[in-house]
Each structure stands twice: as structure tokens, then as C-alpha cells.
Backbone as CSV, one residue per row, in Angstrom:
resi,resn,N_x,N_y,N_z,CA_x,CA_y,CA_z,C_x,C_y,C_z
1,UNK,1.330,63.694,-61.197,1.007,62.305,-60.821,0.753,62.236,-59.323
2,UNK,-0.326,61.281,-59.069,-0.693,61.317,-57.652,0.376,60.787,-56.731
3,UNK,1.345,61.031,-55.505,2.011,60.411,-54.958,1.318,59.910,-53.498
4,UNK,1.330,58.172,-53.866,0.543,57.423,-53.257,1.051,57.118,-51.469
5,UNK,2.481,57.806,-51.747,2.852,57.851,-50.076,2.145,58.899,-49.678
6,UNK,1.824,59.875,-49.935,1.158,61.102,-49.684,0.134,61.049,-49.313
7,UNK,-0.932,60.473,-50.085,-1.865,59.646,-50.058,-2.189,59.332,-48.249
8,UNK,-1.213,58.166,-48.562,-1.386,56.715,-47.300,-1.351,58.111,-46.207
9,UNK,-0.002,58.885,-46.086,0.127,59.573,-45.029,-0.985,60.230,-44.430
10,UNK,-2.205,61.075,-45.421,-2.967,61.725,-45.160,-3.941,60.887,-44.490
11,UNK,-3.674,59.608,-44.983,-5.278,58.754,-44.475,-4.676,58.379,-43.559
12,UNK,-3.802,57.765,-43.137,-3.544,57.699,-41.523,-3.114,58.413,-40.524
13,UNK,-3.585,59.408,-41.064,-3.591,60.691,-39.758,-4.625,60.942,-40.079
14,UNK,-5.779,60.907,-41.327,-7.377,60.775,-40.976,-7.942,59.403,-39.928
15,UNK,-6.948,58.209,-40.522,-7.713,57.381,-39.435,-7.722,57.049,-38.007
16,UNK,-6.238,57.754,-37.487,-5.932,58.234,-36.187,-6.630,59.164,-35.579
17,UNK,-7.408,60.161,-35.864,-8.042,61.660,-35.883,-9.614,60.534,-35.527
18,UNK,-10.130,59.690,-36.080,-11.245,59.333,-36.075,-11.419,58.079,-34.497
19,UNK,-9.945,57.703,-34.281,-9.455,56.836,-32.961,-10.507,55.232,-33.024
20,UNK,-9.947,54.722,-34.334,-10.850,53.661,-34.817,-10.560,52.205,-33.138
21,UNK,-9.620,52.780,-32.054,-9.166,51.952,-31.643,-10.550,51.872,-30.273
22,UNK,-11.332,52.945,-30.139,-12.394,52.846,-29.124,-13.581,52.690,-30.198
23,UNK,-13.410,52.462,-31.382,-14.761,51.696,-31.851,-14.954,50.098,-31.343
24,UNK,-16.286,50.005,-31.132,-16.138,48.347,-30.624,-16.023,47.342,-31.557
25,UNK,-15.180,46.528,-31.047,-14.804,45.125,-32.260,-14.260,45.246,-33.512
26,UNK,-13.767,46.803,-33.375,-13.083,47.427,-35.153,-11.817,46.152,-35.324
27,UNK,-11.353,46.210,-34.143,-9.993,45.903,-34.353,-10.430,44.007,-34.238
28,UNK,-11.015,43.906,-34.043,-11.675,42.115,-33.873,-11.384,41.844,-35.106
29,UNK,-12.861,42.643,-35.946,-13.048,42.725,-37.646,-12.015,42.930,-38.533
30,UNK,-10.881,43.688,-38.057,-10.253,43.764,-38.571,-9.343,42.560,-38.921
31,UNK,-8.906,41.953,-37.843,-8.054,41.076,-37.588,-8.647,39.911,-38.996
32,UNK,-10.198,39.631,-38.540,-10.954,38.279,-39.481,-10.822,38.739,-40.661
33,UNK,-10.571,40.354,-41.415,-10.864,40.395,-42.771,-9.221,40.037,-43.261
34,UNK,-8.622,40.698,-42.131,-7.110,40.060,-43.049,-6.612,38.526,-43.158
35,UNK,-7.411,37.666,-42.293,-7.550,36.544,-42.317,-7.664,35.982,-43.654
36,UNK,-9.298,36.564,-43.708,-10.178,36.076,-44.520,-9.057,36.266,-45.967
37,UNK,-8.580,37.130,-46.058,-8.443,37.715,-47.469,-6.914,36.530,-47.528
38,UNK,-6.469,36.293,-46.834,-5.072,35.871,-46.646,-5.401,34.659,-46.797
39,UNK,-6.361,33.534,-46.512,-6.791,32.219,-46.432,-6.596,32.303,-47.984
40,UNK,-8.267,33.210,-48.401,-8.737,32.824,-49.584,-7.846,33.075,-50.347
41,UNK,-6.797,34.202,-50.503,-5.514,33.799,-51.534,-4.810,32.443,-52.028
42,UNK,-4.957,31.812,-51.007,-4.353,30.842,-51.195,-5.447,29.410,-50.877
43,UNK,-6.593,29.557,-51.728,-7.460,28.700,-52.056,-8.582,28.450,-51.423
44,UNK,-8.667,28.959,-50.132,-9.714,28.930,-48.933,-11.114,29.033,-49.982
45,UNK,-12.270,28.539,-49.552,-13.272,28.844,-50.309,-14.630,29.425,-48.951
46,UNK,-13.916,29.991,-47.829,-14.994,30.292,-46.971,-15.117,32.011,-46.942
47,UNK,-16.398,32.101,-46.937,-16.603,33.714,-47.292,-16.214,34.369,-46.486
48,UNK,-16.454,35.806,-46.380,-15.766,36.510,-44.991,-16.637,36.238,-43.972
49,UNK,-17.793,36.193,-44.325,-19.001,35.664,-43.425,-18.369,34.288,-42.777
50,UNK,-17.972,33.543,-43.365,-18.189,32.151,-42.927,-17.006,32.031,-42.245
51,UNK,-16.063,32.822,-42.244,-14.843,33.458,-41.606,-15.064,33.898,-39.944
52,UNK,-16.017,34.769,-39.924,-16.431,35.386,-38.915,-17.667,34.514,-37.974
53,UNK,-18.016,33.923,-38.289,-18.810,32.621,-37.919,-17.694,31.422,-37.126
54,UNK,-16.889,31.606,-38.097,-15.962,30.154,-37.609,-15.622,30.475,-36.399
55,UNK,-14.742,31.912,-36.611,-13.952,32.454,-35.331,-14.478,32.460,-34.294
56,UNK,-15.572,33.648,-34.605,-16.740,33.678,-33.440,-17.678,32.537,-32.617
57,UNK,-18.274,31.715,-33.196,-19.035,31.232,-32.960,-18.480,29.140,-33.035
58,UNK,-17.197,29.311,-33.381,-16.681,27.831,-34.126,-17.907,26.875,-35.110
59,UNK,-18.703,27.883,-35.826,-19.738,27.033,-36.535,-19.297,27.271,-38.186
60,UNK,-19.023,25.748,-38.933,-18.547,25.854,-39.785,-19.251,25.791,-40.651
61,UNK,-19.209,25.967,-41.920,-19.768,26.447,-43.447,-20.338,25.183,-44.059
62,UNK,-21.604,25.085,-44.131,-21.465,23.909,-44.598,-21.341,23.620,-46.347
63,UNK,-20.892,21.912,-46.542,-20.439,21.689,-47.622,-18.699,22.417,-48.439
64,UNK,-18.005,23.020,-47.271,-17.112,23.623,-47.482,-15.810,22.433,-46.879
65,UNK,-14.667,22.381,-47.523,-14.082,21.663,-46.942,-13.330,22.099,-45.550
66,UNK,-12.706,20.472,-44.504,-12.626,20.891,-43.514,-11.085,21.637,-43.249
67,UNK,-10.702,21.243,-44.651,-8.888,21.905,-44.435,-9.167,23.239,-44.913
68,UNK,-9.947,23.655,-45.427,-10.168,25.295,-45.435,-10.548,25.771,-44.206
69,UNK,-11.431,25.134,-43.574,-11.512,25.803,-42.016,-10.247,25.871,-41.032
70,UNK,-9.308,24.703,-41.153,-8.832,24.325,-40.076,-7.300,25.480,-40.737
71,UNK,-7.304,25.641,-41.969,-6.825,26.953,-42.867,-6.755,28.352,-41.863
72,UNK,-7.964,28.704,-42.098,-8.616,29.847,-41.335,-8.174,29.746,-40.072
73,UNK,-8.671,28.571,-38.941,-8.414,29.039,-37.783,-6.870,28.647,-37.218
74,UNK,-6.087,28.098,-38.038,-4.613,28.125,-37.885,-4.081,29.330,-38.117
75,UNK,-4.511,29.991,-39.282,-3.852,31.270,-39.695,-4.562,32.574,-38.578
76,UNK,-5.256,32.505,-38.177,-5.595,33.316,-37.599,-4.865,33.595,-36.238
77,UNK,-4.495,31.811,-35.399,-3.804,31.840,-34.229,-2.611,32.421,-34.710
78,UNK,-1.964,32.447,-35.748,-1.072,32.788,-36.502,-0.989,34.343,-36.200
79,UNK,-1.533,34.659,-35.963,-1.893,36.331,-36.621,-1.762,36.421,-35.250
80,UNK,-2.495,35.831,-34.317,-2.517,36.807,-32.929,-0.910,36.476,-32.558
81,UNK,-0.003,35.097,-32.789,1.317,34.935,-32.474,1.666,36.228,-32.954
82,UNK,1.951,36.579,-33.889,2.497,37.528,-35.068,2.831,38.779,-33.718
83,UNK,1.370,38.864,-33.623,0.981,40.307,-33.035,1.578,40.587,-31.334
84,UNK,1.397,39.400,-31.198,2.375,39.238,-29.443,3.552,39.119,-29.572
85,UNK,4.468,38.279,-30.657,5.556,38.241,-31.010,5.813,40.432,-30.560
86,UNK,5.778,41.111,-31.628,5.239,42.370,-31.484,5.401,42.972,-30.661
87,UNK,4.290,42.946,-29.972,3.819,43.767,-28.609,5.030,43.022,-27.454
88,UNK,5.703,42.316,-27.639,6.347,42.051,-26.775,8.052,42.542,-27.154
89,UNK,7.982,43.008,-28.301,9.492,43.590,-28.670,10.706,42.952,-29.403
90,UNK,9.636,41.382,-29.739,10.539,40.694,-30.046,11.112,40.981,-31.305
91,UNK,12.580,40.974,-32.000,12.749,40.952,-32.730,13.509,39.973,-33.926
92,UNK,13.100,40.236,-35.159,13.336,39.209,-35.967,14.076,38.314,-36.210
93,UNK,13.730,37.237,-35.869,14.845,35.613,-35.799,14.167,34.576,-36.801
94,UNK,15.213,33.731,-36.985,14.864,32.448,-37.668,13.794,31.498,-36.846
95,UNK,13.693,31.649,-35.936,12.593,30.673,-35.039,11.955,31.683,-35.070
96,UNK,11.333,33.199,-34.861,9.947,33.395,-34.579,9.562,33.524,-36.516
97,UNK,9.761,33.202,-37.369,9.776,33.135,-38.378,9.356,31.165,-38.556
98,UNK,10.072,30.341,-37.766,10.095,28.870,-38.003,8.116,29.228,-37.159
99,UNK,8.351,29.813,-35.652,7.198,29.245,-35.253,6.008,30.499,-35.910
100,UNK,5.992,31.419,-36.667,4.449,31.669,-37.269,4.124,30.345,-38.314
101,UNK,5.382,29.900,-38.980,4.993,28.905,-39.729,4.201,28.126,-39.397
102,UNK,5.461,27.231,-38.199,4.161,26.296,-37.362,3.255,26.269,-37.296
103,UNK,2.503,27.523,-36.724,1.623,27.796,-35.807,0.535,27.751,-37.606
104,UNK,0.590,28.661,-38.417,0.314,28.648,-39.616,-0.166,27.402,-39.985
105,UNK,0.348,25.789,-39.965,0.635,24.822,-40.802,0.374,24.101,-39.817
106,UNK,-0.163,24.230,-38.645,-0.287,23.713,-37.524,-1.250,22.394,-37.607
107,UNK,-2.366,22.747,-38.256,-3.598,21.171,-38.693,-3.190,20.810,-40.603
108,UNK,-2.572,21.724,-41.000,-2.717,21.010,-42.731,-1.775,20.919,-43.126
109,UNK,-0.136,20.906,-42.537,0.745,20.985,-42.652,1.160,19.712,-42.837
110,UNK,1.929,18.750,-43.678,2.000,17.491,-44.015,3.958,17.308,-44.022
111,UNK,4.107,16.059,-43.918,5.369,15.446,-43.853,6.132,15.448,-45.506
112,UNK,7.349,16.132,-45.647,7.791,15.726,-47.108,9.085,15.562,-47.139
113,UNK,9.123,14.138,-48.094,10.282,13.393,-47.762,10.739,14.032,-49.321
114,UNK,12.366,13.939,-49.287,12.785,14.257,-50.419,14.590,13.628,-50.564
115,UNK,15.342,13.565,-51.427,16.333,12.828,-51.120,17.323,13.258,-50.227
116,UNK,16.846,15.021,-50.027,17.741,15.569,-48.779,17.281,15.409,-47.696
117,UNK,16.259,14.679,-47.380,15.510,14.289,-45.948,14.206,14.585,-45.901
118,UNK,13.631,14.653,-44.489,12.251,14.850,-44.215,12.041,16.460,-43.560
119,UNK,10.899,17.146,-44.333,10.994,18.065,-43.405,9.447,17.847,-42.875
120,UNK,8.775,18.467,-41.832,7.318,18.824,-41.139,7.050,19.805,-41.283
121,UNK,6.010,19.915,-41.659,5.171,21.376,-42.367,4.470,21.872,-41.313
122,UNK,4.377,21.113,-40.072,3.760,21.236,-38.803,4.273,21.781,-37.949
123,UNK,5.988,21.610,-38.526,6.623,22.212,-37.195,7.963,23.684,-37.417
124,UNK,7.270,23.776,-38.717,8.161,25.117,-39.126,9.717,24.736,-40.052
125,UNK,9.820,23.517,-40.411,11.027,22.949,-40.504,11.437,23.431,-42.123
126,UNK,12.363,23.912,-42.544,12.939,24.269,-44.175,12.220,22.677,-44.643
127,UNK,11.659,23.510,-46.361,11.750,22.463,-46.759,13.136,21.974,-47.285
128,UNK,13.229,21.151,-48.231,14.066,20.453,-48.352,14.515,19.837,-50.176
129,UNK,13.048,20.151,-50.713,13.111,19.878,-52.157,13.536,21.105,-52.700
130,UNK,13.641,21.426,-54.270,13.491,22.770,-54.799,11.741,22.828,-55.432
131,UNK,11.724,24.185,-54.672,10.096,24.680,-55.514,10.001,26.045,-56.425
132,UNK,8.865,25.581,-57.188,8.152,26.230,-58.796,7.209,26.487,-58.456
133,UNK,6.771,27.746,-58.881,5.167,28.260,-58.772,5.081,29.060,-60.469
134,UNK,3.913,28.296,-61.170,3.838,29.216,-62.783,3.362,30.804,-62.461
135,UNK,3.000,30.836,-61.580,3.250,32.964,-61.483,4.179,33.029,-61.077
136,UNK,5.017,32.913,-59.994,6.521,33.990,-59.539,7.531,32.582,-59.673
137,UNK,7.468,31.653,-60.774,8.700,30.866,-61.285,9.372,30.287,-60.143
138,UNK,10.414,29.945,-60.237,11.422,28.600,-59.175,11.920,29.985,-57.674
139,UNK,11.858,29.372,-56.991,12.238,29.942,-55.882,13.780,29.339,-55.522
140,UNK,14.496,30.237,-54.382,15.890,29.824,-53.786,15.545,28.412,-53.423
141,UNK,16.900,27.484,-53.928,17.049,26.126,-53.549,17.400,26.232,-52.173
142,UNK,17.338,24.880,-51.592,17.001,24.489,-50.612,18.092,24.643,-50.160
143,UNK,19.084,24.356,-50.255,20.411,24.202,-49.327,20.879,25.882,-49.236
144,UNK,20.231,26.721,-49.880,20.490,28.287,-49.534,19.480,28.556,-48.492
145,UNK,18.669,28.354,-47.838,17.180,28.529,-47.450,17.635,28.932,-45.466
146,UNK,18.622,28.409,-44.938,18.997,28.870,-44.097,19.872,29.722,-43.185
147,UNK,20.534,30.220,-44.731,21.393,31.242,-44.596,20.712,32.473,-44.694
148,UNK,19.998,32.399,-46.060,19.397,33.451,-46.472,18.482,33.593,-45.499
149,UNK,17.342,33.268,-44.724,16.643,33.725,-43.715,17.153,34.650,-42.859
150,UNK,18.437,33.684,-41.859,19.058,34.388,-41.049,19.524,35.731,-41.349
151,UNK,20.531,36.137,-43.068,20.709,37.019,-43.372,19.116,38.018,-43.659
152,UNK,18.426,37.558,-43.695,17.045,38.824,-44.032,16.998,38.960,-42.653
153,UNK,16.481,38.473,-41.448,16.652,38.405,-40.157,17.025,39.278,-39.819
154,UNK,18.748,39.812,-39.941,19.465,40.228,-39.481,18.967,41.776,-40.282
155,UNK,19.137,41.705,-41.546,18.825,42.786,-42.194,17.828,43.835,-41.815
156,UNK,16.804,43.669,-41.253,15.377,43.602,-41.325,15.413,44.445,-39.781
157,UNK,15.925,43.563,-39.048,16.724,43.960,-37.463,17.410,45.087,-37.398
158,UNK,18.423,45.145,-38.729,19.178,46.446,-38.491,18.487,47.548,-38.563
159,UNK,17.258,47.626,-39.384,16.929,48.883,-39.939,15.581,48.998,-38.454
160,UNK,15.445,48.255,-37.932,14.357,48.389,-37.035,14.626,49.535,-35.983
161,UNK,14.839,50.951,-36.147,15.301,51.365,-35.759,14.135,52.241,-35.332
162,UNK,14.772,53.181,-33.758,13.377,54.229,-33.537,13.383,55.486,-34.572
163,UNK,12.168,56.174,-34.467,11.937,57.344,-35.654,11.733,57.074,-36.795
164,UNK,11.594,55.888,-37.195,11.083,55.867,-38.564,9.764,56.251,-38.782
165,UNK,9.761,57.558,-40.153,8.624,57.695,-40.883,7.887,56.326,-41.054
166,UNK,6.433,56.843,-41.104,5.292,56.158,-41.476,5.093,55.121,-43.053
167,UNK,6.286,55.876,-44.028,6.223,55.506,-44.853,7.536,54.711,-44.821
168,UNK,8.458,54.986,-44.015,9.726,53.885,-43.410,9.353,52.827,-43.565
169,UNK,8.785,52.667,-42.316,7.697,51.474,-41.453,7.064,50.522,-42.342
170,UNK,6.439,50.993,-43.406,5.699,50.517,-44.759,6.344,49.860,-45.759
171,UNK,7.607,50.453,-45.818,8.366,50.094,-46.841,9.032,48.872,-46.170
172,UNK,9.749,49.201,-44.964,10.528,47.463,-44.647,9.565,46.729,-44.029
173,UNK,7.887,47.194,-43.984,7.235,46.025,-43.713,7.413,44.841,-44.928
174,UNK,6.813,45.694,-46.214,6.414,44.871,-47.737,8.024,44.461,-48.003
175,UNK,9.062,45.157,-47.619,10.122,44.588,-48.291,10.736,43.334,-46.974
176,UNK,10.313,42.987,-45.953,10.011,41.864,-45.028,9.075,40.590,-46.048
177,UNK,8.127,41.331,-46.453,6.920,40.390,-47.196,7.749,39.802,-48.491
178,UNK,7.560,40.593,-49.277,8.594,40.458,-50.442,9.787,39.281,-50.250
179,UNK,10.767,39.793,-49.472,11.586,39.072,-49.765,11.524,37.274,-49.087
180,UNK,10.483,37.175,-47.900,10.208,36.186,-47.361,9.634,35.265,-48.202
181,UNK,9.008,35.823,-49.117,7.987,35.034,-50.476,9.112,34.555,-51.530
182,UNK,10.026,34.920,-51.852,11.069,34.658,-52.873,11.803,33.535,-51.948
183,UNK,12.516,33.570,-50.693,13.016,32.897,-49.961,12.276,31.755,-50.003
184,UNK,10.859,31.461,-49.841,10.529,30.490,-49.665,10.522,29.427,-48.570
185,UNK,10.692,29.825,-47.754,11.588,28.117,-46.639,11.344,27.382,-46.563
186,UNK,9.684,27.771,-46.751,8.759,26.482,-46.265,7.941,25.503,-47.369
187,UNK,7.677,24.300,-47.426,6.921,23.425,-48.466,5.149,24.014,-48.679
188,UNK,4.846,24.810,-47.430,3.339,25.160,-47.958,3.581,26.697,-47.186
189,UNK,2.847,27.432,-46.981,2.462,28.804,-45.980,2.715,29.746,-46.674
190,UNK,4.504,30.095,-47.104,4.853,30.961,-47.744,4.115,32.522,-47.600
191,UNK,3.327,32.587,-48.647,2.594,33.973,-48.434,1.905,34.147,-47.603
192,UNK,1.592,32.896,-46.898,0.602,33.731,-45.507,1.561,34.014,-44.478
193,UNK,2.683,33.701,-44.730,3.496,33.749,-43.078,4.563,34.811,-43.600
194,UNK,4.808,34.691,-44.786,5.112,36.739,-45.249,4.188,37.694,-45.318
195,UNK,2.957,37.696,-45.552,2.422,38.324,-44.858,2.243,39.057,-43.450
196,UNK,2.184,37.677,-42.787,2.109,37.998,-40.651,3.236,38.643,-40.720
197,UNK,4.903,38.265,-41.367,5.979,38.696,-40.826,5.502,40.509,-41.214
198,UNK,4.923,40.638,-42.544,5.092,42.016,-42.523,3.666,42.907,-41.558
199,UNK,2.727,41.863,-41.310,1.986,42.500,-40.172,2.563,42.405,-38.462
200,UNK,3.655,41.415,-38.300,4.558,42.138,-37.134,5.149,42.982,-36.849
201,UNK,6.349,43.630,-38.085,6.893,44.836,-38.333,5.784,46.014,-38.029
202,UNK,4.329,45.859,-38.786,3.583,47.096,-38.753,3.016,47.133,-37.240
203,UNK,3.102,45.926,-36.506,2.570,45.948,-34.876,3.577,46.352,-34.370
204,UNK,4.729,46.319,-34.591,5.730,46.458,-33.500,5.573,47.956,-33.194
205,UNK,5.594,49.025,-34.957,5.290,49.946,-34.875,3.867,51.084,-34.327
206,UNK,3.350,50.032,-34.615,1.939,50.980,-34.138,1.614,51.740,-35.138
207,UNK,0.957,50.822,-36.502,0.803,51.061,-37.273,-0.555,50.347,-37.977
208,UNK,-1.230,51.193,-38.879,-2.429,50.220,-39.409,-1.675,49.120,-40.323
209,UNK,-2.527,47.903,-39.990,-2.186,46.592,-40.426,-2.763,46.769,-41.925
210,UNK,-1.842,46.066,-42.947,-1.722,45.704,-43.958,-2.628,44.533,-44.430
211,UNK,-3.585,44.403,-45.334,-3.522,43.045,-46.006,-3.797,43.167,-47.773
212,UNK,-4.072,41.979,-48.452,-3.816,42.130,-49.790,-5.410,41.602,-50.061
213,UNK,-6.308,42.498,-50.574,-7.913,42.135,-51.145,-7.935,40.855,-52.188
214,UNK,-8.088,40.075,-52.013,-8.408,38.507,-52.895,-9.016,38.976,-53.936
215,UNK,-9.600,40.037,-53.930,-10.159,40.232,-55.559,-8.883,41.153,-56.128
216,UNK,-7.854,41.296,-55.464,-6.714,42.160,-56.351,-5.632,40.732,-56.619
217,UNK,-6.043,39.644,-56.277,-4.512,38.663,-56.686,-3.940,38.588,-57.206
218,UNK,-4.824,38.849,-58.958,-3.952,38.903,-59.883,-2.983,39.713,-60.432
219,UNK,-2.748,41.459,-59.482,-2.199,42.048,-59.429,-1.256,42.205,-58.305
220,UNK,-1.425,41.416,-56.999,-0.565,41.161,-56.684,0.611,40.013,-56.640
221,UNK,0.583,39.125,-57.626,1.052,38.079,-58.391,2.217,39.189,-59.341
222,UNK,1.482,39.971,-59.752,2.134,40.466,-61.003,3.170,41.497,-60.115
223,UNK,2.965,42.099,-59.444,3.768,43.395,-58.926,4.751,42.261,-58.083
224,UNK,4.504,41.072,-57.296,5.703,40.311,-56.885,6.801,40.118,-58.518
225,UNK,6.150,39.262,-59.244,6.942,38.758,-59.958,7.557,40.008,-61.346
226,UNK,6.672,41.282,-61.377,7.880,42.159,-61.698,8.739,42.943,-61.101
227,UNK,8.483,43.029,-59.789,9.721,43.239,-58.618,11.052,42.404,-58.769
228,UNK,10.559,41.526,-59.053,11.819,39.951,-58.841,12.527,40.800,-60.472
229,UNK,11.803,40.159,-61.539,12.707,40.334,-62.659,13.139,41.848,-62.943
230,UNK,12.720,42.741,-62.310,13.379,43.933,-62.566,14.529,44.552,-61.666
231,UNK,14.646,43.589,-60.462,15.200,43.604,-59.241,15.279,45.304,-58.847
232,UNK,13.757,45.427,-58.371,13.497,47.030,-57.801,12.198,46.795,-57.548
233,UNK,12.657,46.727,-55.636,11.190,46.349,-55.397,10.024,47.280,-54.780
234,UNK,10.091,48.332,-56.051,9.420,49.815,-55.798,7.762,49.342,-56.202
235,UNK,8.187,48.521,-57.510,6.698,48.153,-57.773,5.482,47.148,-56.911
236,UNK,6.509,46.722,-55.588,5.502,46.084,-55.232,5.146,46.923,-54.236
237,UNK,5.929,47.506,-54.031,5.723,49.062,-52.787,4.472,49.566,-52.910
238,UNK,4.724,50.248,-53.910,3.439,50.979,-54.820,2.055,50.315,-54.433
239,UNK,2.124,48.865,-55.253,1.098,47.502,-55.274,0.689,47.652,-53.587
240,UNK,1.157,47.838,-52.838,1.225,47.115,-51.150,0.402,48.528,-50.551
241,UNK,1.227,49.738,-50.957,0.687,51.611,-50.746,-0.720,51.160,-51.173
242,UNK,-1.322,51.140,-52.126,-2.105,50.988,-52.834,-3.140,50.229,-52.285
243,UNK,-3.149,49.086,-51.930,-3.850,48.365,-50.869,-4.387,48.759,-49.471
244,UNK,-3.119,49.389,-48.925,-3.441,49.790,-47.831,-4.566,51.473,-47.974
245,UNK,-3.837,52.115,-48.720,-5.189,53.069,-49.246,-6.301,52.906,-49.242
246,UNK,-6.439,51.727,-50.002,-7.758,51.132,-50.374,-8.430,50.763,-48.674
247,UNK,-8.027,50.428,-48.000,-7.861,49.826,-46.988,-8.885,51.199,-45.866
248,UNK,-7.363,51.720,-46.069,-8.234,52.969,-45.034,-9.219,53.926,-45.217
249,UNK,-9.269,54.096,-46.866,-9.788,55.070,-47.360,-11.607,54.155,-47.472
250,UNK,-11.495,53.023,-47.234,-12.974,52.299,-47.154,-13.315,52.549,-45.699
251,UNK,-12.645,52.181,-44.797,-13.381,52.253,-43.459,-13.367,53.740,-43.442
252,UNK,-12.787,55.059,-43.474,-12.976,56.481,-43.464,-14.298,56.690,-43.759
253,UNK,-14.871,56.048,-45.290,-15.926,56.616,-45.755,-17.027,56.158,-45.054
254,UNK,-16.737,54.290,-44.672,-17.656,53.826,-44.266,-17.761,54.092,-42.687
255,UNK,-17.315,55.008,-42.208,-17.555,55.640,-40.236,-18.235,56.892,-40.899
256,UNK,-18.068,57.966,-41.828,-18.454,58.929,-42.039,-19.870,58.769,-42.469
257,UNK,-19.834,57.961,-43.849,-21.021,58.152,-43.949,-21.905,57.284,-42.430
258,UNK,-21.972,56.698,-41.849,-22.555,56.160,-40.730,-22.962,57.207,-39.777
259,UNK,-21.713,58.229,-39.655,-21.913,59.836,-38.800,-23.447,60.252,-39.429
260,UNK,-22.760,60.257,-40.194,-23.680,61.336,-41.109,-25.277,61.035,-40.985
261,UNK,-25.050,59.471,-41.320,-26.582,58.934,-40.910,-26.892,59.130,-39.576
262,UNK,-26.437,58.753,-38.654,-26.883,58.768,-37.499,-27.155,60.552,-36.567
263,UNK,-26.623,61.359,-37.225,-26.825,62.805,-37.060,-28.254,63.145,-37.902
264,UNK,-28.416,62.808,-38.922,-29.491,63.435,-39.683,-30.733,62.486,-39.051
265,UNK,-30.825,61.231,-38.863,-31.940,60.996,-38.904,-32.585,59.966,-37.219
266,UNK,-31.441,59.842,-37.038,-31.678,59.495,-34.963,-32.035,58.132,-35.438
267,UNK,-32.872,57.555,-34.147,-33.259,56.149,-34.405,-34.395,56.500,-35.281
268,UNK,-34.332,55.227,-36.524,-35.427,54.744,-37.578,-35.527,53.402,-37.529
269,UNK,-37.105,53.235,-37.979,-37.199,51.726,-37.717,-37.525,51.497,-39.338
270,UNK,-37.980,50.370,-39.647,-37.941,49.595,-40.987,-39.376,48.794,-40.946
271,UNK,-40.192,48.863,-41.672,-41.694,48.349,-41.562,-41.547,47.619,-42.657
């Protein structure tokens, strides 16, 4: 059987070997596709194109709605927080966790009142009701929601340790992701801001960034919610390995074959 850590390992010491970090705007593109893919999970209807337009250029899609844009370019400021959070050493707390939310929920984030109070979806605040989703079922109630953070927090912190393998690094990224998605805290974001948390872990390290392909959802729906009921969260490991493969093993082919073209045939024009 193929072992898919093996795998990942080989391709990121192929994609280090290739130094994708002095290609120009790799790492720009990069940033918009995990965007892109991370919006549209969660309902966005703007293409990757219309993604890369927004960012770039602030010209929006037309006939597309405006809370899908304002989606996109929240989550994205999101992403660069994530990444400075990061690069600056910070490590995992209940506020830099409250503010990717924020920052996340920053234009579509709405007020919800419930009989335990009000929370702001704007400003990173627990919600406050209990929530249901028909793929991964009822999440931790609300009055657990601030313990349990702090305790993943802390958890998450301990293991952040120097020398961790590549496949270390990987594993308490998705199991950061994972368990932030079950936790729940928040009334909307959820998977996009478990996500960033597990693309901070992979920045802190100096590591290729993670995201989940919108045309795989329905398998990553499924590898969350049989993680949960089997309580072994190898299968979403796997699910997450698997992605990221996919991941590197596309840009590998797609710089090579580009070599390849540009060695065999120099400049060509198109009539």
C-alpha cells in the first residue's frame, strides 16, 4: 500500500529542490487559490478568476453577489493576519483565534441574540446558541466553547515544539483544523478560520501551505465527520496528506512541464 506520508515527504523536498519561493507571484497565487477554494466551500460563487481580479485589481464579478466578494476579501485579510500572526512567533491563544475570526467575519458577520445573550460575528465573540450542521451533526454547546478553546490552545502550544518532522508539523496542523471545526465557537466562519489556524501552524513552520480543493468537499465532509464518530483522527490526516499531494504534485508537473517547453522550443509566436 502506498504510504501517503512518504509520498508528501518526497514532494516537498521535490518542491524545495525547485525553490518555488524565487518564482514570481508563486506565492501571491498561491495565497488567492487557497482563498478561493476556502470561500467557495462555504458558498462563495466567485471563480478563481474572479478571485484574482477582486484581489488584484478590486474589480468585481458581475451579477455575483456582494457578500461573496466582501467573503473573499475578508478571508483573505484573514490569511495574511494568520500568516503574520506566524512570522512573528506568536503562539496559540484564545484571542489570536477570537481575532482571525474577526478579521474573517469582518463585513458579513451579523449580530445574534439568543436567550444566553448577544454575541458579534464581527468581532470574534463565542456564539452563544447551540449549533447543527446535517453533514458533521450538533457541535459542543455553548457554555463549553470557552474552556475548550483555551484547552486546544494550550494543547496545540505544548506540542509546538523545535525539530519536528515534516510530517509532525502536518499532523498538528489538520489536528489544529479538525478539532477547531468540532469546537465550533463561532455563529458563522468555523471552517475558514480552522483552516487559517492550521495554515498558521504550517507558517510558523516553514512549511507548504495547506488547502482543501472545492471539488473534493464532499470528501472532506466525510473524512471530518468519520474522524468524529470513530474518534481517530487518522482519517482526516490521510484526507488532509492527500490534498496537500495533490497540491504539490500539480505545481511540480506544472513548472516541469513549462521547463521542458521552454528548453525545446525558445520563443514561439501563435498566428
Amino acid at each position: 500500500m502506498n504510504d501517503i506520508w512518504k509520498e508528501l515527504s518526497d514532494l516537498i523536498e521535490d518542491f524545495n529542490k525547485i525553490g518555488f519561493d524565487n518564482v514570481a507571484d508563486f506565492e501571491k497565487f498561491h495565497y488567492y487559490s487557497i482563498v478561493y477554494n476556502s470561500t467557495a466551500l462555504e458558498g462563495s460563487t466567485l471563480t478563481e478568476l474572479d478571485t484574482q481580479l477582486l484581489l488584484d485589481d478590486n474589480i468585481t464579478a458581475k451579477g455575483k453577489p456582494m457578500e461573496h466578494h466582501l467573503m473573499v476579501k475578508d478571508n483573505y485579510e484573514a490569511l495574511l493576519l494568520a500568516l503574520k500572526f506566524a512570522n512573528n512567533k506568536e503562539l496559540p491563544s484564545t484571542k489570536l483565534l477570537k481575532d482571525l475570526n474577526s478579521c474573517n467575519m469582518k463585513n458579513t458577520g451579523q449580530l445574534v441574540n439568543s436567550a444566553l445573550g448577544e454575541s458579534d460575528g464581527r468581532k470574534g465573540e463565542f456564539r452563544l446558541t447551540q449549533a447543527f450542521s446535517e453533514a458533521l451533526g450538533y457541535y459542543l454547546a455553548p457554555q463549553k466553547i470557552p474552556t475548550a478553546t483555551e484547552m486546544l490552545c494550550n494543547e496545540i502550544k505544548s506540542k509546538m515544539i523545535k525539530g519536528l518532522t515534516n510530517k509532525e508539523i502536518y499532523k498538528l496542523s489538520f489536528a489544529a483544523h479538525f478539532n477547531l471545526v468540532y469546537i465550533h465557537p463561532w455563529s458563522d466562519g468555523n471552517k475558514r478560520t480552522s483552516r487559517l489556524f492550521m495554515n498558521y501552524i504550517q507558517t510558523y513552520y516553514g512549511v507548504p501551505l495547506s488547502k482543501v480543493y472545492v471539488e473534493d468537499s464532499k470528501e472532506y465532509l466525510q473524512a471530518l465527520k468519520k474522524s468524529k464518530e470513530s474518534e481517530n483522527i487518522e482519517t482526516f490526516n490521510e484526507f488532509m496528506a492527500k490534498q496537500q499531494v495533490k497540491f504539490l504534485d500539480e505545481k511540480i508537473k506544472e513548472y516541469n512541464i513549462e521547463q521542458k517547453r521552454s528548453q525545446s522550443l525558445g520563443m514561439s509566436f501563435l498566428f
